[in-house]
DRENMAR-809511 format. One record per residue (C-alpha): residue in one letter; x, y, z. Coordinates in steps of 0.1 Angstrom, whole numbers, plus 5000, padded with zeros to 4 digits. Layout:
aXYZ;...
END
This chain:
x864584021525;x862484281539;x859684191515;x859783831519;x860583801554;x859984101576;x860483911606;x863983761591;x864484151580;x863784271619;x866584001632;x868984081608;x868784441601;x867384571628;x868484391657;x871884251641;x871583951656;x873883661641;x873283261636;x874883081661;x877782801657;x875282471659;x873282631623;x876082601605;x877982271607;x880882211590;x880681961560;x882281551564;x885481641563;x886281941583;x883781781616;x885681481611;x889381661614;x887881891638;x886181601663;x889781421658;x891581721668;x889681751700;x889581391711;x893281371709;x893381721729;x891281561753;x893481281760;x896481411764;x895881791767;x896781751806;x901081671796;x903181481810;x904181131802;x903080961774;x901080631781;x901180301766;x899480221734;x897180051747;x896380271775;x895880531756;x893980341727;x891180321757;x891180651769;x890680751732;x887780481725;x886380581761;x886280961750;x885080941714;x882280751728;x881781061753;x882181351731;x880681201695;x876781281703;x877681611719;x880381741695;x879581571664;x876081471664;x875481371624;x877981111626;x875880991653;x873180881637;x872180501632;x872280551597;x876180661602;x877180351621;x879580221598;x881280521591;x881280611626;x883180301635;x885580321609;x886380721622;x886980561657;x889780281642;x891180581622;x891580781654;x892480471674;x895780441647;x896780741646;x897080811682;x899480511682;x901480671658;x901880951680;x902180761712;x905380561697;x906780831682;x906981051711;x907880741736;x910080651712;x912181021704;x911781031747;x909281311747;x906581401770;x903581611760;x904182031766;x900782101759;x898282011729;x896382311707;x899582541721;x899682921720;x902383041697;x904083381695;x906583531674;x908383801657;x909583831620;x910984181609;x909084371629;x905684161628;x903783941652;x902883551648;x900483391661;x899283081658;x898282751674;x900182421677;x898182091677;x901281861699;x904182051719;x906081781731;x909481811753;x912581561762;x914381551794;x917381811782;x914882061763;x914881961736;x911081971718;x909281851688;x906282031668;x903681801654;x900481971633;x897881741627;x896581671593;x892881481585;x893881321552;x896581361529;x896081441488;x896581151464;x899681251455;x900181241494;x901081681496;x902281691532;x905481461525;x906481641495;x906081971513;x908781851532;x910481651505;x910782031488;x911282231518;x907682341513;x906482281549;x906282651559;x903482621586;x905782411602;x908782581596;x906682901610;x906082681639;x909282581646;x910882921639;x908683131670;x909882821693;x913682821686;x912883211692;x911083141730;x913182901737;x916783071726;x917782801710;x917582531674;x914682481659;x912282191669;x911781861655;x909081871631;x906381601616;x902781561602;x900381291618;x897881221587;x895081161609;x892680891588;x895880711576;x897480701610;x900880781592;x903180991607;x906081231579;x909281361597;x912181511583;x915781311580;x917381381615;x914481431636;x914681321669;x911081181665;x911880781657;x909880461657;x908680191635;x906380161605;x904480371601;x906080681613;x907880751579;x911480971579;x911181201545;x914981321533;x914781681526;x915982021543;x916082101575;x913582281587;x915182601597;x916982631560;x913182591551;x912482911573;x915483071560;x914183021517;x910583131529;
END
């Protein structure tokens, strides 16, 4: 390096200095899950009740259109048009899903991208969850949001196979803060705008918020 480029050698070596985020941008897929993630934390990252679908279809069109050339600028471009459009009806879906499940279950938003402690034999969890929502009598429900799903559509049979630990490690440093059962638990498959719960959640709804039969998520906890 130093032979090549002394000046790149100076920077790097000698004053340690480090690119910056915007030189390296992640690939398709991660910007896209990433720029959903935010939009969706954006629109409902201030709690409370959830709105209508359609309310709530505009508020996500309104800051998509917003954030896009300023958060992800590739998929900006005019050559991108098409695949920009069909990245806004993606998001558009899936935030229906999650508006009718939690209207539907009763919840109201706790907070979105969520702190998480917790403490397992000794050692500290952390984490972050994408939707805390909460009823009325306390009850609340962990959602972690997913881009895309495998083929062989991964995410349900984690749960199908009592496989889903993130979200059993989710659920498990809530039931602990709280002092009481664990949470309801599901994955919103962002592109498809399908939503996987377990058998007895208290999240509900209609197609296409799909109930998987499998364990419970604490007996999931309690395997791993």
């Amino acid at each position: 390096c130093r032979l090549a480029c002394p000046l790149q050698w100076v920077f790097k070596y000698g004053a340690w200095l480090s690119s910056g985020a915007i030189a390296s941008l992640p690939d398709d897929f991660r910007l896209k899950g990433n720029f959903c993630h935010q939009i969706l934390s954006l629109v409902f990252g201030g709690g409370g009740a959830v709105p209508d679908p359609e309310v709530a279809e505009q508020m996500v069109r309104r800051a998509f259109a917003e954030r896009l050339p300023l958060d992800a600028a590739p998929l900006a471009q005019p050559a991108r048009l098409l695949e920009k459009f069909e990245l806004a009806e993606e998001l558009v879906r899936a935030s229906r899903t999650l508006v009718e499940a939690l209207r539907s279950g009763g919840y109201r938003v706790a907070g979105m991208e969520s702190s998480v402690e917790g403490r397992v034999h000794g050692r500290e969890l952390r984490g972050s969850i994408d939707c805390l929502a909460r009823r009325e009598d306390g009850e609340e429900a962990v959602l972690d949001f997913k881009y895309r799903d495998s083929a062989d559509r991964k995410y349900r049979h984690f749960l199908e196979h009592g496989r889903a630990v993130q979200l059993a490690t989710y659920a498990h440093a809530r039931s602990q803060a709280r002092g009481g059962g664990a949470p309801a638990v599901a994955y919103l498959i962002l592109a498809e705008g399908i939503l996987y719960t377990p058998a007895g959640s208290g999240l509900r709804g209609q197609a296409p918020i799909t109930v998987v039969e499998g364990p419970a998520i604490g007996e999931v906890w309690e395997a791993f």
